[in-house]
C-alpha positions as CSV (number, residue, x, y, z in Angstrom):
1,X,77.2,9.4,122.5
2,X,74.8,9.0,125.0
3,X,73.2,5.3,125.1
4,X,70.2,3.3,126.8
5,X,70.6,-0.4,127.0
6,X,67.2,-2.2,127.7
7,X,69.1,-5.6,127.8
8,X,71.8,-6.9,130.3
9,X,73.7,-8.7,127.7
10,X,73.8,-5.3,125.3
11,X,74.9,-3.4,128.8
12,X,77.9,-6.1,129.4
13,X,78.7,-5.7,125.7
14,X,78.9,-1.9,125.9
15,X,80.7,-1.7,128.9
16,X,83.1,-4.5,127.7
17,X,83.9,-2.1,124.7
18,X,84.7,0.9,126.8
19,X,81.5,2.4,126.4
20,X,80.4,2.4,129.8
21,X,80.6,5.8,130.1
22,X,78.0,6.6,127.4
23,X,75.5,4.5,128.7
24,X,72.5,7.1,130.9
25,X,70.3,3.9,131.6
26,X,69.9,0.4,132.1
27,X,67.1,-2.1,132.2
28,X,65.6,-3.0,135.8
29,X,67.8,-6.4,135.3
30,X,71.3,-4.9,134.7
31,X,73.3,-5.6,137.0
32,X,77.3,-6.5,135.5
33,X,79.7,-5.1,135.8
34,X,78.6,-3.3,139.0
35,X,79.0,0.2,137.7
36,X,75.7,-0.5,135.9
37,X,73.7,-1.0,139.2
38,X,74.3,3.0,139.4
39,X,72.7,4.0,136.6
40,X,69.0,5.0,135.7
41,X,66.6,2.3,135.5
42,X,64.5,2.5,132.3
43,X,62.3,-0.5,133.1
44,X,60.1,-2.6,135.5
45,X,58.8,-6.1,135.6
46,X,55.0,-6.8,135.9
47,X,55.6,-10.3,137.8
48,X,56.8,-10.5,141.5
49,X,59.8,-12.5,141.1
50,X,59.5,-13.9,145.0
51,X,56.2,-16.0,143.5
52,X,57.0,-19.3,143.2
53,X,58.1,-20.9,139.6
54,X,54.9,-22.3,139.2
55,X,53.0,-18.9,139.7
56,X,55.6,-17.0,137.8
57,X,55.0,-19.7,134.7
58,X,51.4,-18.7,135.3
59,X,52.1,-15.2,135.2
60,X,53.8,-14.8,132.2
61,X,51.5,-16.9,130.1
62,X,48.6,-14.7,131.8
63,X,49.8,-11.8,130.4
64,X,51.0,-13.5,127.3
65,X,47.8,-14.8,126.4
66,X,46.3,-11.4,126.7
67,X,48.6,-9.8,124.1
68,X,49.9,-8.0,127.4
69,X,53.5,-7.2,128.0
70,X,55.4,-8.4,130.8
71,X,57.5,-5.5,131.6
72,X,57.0,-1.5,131.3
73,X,59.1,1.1,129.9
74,X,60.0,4.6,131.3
75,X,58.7,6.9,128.1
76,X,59.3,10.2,129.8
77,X,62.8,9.1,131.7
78,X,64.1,8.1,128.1
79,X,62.4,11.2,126.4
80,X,64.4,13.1,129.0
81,X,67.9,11.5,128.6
82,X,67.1,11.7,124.4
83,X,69.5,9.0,124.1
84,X,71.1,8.6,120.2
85,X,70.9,5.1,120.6
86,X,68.8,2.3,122.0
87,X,70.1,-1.2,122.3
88,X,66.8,-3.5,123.2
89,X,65.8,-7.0,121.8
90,X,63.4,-9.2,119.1
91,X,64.6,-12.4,120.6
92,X,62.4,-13.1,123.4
93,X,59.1,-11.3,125.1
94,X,59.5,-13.0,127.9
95,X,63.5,-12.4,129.2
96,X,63.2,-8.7,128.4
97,X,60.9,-5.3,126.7
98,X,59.3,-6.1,123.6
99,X,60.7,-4.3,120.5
100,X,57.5,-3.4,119.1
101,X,57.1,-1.3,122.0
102,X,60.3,0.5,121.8
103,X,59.7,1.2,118.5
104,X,56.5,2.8,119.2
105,X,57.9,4.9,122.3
106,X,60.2,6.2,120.0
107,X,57.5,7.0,117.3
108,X,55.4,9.0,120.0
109,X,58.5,11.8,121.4
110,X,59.7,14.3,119.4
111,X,62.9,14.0,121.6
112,X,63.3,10.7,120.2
113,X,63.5,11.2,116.6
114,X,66.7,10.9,116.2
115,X,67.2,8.2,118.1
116,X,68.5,4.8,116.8
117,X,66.9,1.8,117.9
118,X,69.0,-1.3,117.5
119,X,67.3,-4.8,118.4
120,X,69.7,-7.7,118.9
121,X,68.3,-11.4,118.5
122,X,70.8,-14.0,119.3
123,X,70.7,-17.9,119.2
124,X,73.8,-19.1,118.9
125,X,77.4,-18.3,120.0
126,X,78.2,-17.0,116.3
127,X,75.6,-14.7,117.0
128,X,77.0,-13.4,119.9
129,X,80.0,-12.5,118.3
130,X,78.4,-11.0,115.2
131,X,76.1,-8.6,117.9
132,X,79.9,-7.1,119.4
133,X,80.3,-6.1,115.9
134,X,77.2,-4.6,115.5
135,X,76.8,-2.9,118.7
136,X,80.2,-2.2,118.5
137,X,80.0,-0.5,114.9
138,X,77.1,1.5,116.6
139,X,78.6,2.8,119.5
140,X,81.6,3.8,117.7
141,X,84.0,0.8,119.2
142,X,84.8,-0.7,116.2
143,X,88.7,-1.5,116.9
144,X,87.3,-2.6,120.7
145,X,84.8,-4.9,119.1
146,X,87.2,-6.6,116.9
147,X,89.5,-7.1,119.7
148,X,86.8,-8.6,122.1
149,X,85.6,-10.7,119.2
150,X,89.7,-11.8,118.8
151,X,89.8,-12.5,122.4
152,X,86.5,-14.8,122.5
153,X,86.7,-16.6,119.2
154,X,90.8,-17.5,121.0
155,X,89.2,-18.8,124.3
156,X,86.0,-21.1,122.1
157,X,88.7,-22.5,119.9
158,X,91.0,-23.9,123.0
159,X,88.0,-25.7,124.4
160,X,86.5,-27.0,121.3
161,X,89.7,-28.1,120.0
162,X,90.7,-29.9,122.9
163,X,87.2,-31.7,123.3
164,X,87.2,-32.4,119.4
165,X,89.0,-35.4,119.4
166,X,86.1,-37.3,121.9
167,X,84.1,-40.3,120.4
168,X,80.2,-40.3,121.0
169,X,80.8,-42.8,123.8
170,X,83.2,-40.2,125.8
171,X,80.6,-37.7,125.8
172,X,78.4,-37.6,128.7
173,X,74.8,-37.0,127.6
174,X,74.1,-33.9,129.4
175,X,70.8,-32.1,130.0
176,X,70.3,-28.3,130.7
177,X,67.1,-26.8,132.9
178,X,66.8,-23.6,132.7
179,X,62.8,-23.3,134.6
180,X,61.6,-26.2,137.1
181,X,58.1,-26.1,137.1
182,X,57.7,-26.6,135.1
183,X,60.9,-28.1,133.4
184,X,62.3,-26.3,130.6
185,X,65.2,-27.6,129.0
186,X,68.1,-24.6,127.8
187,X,68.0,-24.2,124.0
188,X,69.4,-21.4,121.8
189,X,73.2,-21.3,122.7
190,X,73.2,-23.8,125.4
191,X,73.2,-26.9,123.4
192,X,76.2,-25.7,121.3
193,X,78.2,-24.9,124.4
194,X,77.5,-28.6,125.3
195,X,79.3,-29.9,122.5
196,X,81.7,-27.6,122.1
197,X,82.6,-28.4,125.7
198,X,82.7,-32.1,125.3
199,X,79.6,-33.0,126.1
200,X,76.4,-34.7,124.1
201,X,72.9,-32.1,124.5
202,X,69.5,-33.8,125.1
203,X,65.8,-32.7,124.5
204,X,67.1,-29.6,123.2
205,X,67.9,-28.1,120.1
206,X,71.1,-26.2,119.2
207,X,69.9,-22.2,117.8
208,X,66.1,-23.4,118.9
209,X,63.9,-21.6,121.8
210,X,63.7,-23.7,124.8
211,X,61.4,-25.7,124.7
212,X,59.1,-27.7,127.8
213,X,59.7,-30.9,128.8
214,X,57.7,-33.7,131.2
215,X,60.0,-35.3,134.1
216,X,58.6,-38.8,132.2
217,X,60.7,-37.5,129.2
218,X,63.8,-36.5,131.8
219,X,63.6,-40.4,133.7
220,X,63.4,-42.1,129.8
221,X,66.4,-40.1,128.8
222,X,68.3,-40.4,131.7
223,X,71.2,-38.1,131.7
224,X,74.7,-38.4,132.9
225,X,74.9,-35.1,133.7
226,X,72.2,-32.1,135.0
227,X,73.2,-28.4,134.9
228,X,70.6,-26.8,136.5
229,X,70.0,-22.9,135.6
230,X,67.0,-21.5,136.0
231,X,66.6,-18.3,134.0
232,X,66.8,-14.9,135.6
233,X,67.8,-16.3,139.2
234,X,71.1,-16.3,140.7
235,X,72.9,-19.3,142.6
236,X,71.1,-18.8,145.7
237,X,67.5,-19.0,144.4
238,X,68.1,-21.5,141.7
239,X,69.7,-23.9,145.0
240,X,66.4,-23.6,146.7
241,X,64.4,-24.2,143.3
242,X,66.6,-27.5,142.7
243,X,65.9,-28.4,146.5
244,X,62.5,-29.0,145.6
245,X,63.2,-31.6,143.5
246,X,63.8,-34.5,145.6
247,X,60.5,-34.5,146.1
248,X,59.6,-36.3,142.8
249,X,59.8,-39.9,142.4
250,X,62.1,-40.3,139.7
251,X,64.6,-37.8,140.8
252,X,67.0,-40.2,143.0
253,X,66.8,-42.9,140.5
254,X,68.0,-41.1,137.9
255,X,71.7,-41.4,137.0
256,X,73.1,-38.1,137.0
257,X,72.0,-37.8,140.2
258,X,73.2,-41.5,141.6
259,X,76.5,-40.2,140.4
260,X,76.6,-37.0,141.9
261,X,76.5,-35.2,138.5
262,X,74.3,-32.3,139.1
263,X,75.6,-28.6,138.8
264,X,73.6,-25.5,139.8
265,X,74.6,-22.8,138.3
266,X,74.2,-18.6,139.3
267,X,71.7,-19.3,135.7
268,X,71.0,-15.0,135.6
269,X,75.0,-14.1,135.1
270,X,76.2,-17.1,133.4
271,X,73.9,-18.8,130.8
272,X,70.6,-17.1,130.2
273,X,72.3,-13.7,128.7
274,X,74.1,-14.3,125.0
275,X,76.8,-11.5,126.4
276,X,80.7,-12.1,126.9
277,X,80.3,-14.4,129.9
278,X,79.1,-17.4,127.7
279,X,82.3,-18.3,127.0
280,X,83.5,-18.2,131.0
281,X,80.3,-20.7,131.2
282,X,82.2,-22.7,127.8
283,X,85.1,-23.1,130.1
284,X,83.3,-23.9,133.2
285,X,81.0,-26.7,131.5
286,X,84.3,-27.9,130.1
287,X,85.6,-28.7,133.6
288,X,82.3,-30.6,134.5
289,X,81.9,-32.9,131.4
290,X,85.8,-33.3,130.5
291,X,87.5,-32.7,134.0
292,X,90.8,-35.6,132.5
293,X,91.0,-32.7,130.1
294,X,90.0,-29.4,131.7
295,X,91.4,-28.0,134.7
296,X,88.8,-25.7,137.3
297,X,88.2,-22.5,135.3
298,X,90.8,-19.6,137.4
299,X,88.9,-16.7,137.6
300,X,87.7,-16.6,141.1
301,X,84.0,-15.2,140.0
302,X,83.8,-19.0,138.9
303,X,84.8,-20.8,142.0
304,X,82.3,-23.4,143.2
305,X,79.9,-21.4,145.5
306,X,80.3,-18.3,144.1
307,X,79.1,-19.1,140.6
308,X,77.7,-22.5,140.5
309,X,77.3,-25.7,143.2
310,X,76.7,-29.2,143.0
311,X,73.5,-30.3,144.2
312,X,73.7,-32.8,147.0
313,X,70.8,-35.6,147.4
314,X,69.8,-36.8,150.9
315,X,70.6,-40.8,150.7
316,X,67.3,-43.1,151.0
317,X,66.4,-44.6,153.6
């Protein structure tokens, strides 16, 4: 079988099945596991990602307001490759190519038209699980989907059973940021990753897009705990975008930051893709909002500084 996987999440999927192999090309973003970063890329962004947040947030809507999309697709590379199946998304036009315009690729090469298209569209965990069956009935991994999905659904039910016993008062009201200017907070899967992990989500919605918030609404709600991970960059780019914020007023005064409670997290690999690594981010969050219960997560791709840091404040003066 020979596959093209517009999505990172699909190309972690595939390759967690054993399909790596079958996959001819990736999406501009795929990057995990690193034998993706070889193959073929089937797609480009229209935005600069060194702009600043601010301009990129201007960017996208640009484009969005125009009935423009944000990223273009490489017709004649996948015409080429006549891939039997392409894995792509109807989620989100901003994280990744639009499905409408797969479809219509397809529709316009002959070498296509046999092609499956397969658009995944996840907002919750249970949806993550329920696109490794899919993808995996498609790919012809069955057996290796229902093992992953054995292996996952093992690893959520530790942490949420160990954090079910909490009362409302042990959970540390925790907020999520995935985009800083301007602030967005995480929705979708985030919030349920939260709980599950013993922790209470704020001015988000479990299964819900993300949606913007105002750093008025941030100071009222005043969390005990910030994870900062701005979508689509890694550690080192989301430590300079949460640099900027001591800058505002209300940023010292709040508590999770008095306390020291502030995580930055490598947002691209960890959170903003509904792929197999949400649950190394169920077990990480764990050991930030319950660390009594929770030891450090052991893989060493989740050690602090590789994955995620905490976000130190200058002291006033």
């Amino acid at each position: 079988m020979r596959i093209v996987s517009l999505l990172p999440s699909a190309t972690e999927i595939l390759f967690a099945l054993g399909r790596g192999n079958d996959v001819v090309a990736v999406s501009h973003e795929c990057d995990y596991p690193p034998a993706a970063r070889s193959l073929p890329r089937a797609t480009a962004s229209r935005i600069d990602s060194r702009l600043s947040s601010g301009q990129i947030d201007e960017r996208v809507k640009s484009l969005s307001a125009a009935g423009e999309p944000l990223y273009e697709i490489d017709g004649a590379l996948i015409a080429r490759l006549a891939p039997d199946l392409i894995v792509t998304q109807s989620q989100c036009e901003v994280c990744a190519v639009r499905y409408a315009d797969v479809v219509t690729l397809v529709g316009m090469h002959a070498e296509l038209a046999a092609t499956k298209v397969v658009a995944l569209n996840p907002h919750s965990i249970d949806d993550l699980l329920a696109d490794i069956q899919r993808l995996g009935e498609a790919a012809g991994a069955e057996s290796a989907s229902r093992l992953l999905v054995r292996q996952l659904t093992a690893r959520i039910g530790a942490v949420h059973a160990a954090a079910a016993h909490l009362l409302p008062a042990e959970r540390p009201r925790t907020l999520c940021l995935e985009w800083l200017d301007p602030p967005m907070a995480a929705g979708h899967w985030t919030p349920q990753l939260i709980a599950w992990a013993g922790g209470e989500s704020i001015l988000a919605v479990p299964g819900v897009p993300s949606p913007y918030v105002d750093w008025q609404e941030v100071q009222a709600a005043d969390p005990d705990v910030i994870l900062i991970a701005c979508c689509g960059f890694d550690l080192s780019r989301s430590r300079r975008e949460a640099a900027t914020l001591e800058s505002l007023t209300c940023w010292r005064d709040l508590r999770a930051v008095r306390t020291g409670r502030v995580f930055v997290l490598d947002g691209n690999s960890y959170l903003n893709r509904c792929g197999p690594r949400l649950v190394d981010t169920l077990e990480l969050f764990a050991s930030w909002l319950q660390p009594s219960l929770f030891g450090s997560p052991v893989a060493a791709t989740l050690a602090e500084g590789v994955a995620w840091s905490r976000l130190a404040t200058t002291p006033r003066d």
